[in-house]
C-alpha positions in Angstrom: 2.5 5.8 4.3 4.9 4.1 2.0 5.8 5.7 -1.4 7.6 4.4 -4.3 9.1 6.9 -6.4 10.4 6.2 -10.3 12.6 9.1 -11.4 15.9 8.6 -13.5 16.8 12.2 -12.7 19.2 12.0 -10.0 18.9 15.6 -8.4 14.7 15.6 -8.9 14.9 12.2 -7.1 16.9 12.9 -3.9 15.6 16.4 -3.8 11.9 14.5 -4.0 12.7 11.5 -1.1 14.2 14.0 0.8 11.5 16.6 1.3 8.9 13.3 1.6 10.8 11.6 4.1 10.4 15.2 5.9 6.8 15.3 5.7 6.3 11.7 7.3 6.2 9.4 3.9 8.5 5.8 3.9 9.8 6.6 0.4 11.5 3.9 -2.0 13.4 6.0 -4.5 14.4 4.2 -8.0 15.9 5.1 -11.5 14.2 2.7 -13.5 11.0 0.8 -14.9 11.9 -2.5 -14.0 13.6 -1.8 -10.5 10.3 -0.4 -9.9 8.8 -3.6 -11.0 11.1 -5.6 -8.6 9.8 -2.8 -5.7 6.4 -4.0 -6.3 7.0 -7.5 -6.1 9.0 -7.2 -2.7 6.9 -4.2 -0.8 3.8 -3.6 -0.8 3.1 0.8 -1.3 0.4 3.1 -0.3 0.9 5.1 -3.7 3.0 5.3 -6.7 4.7 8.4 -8.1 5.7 7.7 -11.5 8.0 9.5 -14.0 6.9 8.4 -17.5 10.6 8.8 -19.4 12.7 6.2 -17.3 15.0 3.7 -18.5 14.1 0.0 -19.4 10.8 0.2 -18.7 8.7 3.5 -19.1 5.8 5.0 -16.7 3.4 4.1 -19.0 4.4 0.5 -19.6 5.1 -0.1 -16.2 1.8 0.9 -14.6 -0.1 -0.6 -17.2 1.7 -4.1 -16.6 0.7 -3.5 -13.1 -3.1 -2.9 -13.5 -3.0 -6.2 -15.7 -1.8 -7.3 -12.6 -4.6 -6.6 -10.6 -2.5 -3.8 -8.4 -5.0 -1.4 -7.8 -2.0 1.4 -5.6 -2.9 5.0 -6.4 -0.9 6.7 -8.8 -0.1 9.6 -9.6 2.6 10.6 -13.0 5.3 13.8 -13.0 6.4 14.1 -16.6 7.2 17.0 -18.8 4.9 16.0 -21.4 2.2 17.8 -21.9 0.5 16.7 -25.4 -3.2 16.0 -24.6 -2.2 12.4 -26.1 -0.1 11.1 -23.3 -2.2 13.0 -20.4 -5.0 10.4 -22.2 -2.9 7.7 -22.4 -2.2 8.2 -18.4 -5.5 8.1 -17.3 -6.4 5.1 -20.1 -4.0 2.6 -18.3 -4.8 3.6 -14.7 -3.3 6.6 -13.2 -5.0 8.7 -10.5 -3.2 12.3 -11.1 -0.7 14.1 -13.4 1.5 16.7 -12.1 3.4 18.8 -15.0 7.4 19.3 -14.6 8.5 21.7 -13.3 5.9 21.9 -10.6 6.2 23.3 -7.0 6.2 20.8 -4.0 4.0 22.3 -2.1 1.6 21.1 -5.0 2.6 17.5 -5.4 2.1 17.1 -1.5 -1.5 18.2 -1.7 -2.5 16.3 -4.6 -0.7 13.2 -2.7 -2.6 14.0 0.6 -5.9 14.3 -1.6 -5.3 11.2 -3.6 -4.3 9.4 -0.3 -7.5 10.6 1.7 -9.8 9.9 -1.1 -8.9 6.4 -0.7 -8.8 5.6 2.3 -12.7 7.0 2.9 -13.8 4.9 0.0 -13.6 2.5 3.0 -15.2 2.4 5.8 -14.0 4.5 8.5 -14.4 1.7 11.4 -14.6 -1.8 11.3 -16.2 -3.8 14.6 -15.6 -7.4 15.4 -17.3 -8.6 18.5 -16.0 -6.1 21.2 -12.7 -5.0 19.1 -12.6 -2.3 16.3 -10.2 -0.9 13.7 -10.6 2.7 13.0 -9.2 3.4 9.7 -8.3 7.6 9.7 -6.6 7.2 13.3 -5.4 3.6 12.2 -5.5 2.5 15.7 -7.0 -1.1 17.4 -9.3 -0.7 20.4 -11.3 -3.8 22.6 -14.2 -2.0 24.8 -13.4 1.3 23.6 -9.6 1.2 25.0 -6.9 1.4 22.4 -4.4 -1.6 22.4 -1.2 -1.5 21.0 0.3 -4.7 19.3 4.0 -5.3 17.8 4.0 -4.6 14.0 3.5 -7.7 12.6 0.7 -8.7 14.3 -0.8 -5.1 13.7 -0.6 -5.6 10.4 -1.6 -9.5 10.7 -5.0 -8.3 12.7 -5.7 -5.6 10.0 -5.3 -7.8 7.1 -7.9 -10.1 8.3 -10.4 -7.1 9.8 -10.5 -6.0 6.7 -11.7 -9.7 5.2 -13.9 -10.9 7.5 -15.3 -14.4 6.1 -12.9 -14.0 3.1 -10.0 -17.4 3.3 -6.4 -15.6 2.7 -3.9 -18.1 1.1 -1.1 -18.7 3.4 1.3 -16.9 0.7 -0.7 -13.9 0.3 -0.7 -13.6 4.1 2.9 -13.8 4.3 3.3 -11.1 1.4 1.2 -8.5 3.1 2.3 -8.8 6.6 6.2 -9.0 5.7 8.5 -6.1 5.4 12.1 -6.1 5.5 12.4 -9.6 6.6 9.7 -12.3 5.4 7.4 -14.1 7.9 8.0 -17.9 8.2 5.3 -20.3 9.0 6.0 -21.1 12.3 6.2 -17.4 13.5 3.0 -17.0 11.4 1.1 -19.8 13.6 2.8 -17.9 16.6 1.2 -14.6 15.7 -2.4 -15.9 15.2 -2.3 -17.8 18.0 -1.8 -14.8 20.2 -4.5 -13.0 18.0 -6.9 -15.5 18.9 -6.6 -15.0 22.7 -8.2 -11.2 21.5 -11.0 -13.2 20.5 -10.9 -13.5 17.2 -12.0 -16.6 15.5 -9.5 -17.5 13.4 -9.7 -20.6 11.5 -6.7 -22.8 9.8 -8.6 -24.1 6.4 -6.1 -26.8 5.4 -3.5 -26.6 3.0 -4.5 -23.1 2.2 -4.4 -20.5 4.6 -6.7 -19.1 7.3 -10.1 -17.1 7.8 -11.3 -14.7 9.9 -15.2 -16.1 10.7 -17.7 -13.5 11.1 -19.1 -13.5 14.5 -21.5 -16.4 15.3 
């Protein structure tokens, strides 16, 4: 689970990455409203943790500039403030969860995990496609019942379009999601859905667009 973290204070903020990189999270750790902006725009994150006095850019501002932007990324705020005001103001724009400075970290990792597990079974817990299926708590691919095992990028590429059957995925968009630290070019994009079609999935190349998953026939 990937994590972007927004805290300006520099011992809260390695002491923070630090003890979630130890409990299994990919965190990206910056000081500022708007490097937080560029983290969004480059990576895409399982949840948000989101001091409200940073530089540039505050929490607030930030995550409501977001939601305007159609992210929809959990979120949860650690800020000293405590006026009934700003805990109102958090949950107006968008945020998921307040946790109160100082706080214990035992804390803040259960109201991630919670926050995390709430949605993820909003979904559902399995997806089937002809004989393959995605099962989303164990996040694992399986044809006939036996699990498969595919090299990131198309894991992620086979996922992506699971989880839109029918739905056509602009080119762009599919490069954004399935990219991480180096982008996906066309020609290794064709590549990868090539080799997921030989799974059996029926992948079809709408013109000048992008692609779609058909549901099955």
């Amino acid at each position: 689970m990937k994590i972007l973290l927004v805290e300006d204070d520099v011992t809260l903020g390695e002491t923070l990455k630090e003890l979630l990189d130890k409990n299994g999270f990919e965190v990206v750790w910056v000081r500022d409203g708007k490097s937080a902006l560029d983290a969004t725009f480059v990576k895409k994150f399982d949840l948000w943790l989101f001091d409200v006095k940073v530089p540039f850019v505050d929490g607030f501002e930030l995550l409501k500039s977001l939601r305007d932007a159609g992210y929809e990324t959990p979120t949860i705020f650690i800020t000293a403030m405590t006026d009934i005001n700003s805990l109102s103001t958090g949950f107006e724009i968008g945020a998921d969860d307040y946790i109160k400075k100082p706080f214990d970290f035992d804390e803040l990792l259960v109201r991630i995990k919670a926050l995390l597990k709430k949605r993820f079974s909003s979904k559902k817990e399995c997806i089937k496609y002809k004989n393959l299926s995605y099962n989303f708590e164990r996040d694992e691919i399986s044809i006939d019942g036996e699990r498969i095992h595919l090299p990131p990028v198309q894991m992620r590429l086979l996922k992506l379009f699971l989880k839109n059957i029918g739905k056509t995925l602009p080119k762009d968009e599919i490069i954004w999601e399935i990219s991480e630290d180096e982008e996906v070019s066309e020609l290794a994009l064709r590549v990868h859905i090539n080799k997921l079609r030989k799974l059996g999935l029926n992948i079809k190349n709408i013109r000048k667009v992008g692609y779609i998953l058909e549901g099955e026939s």
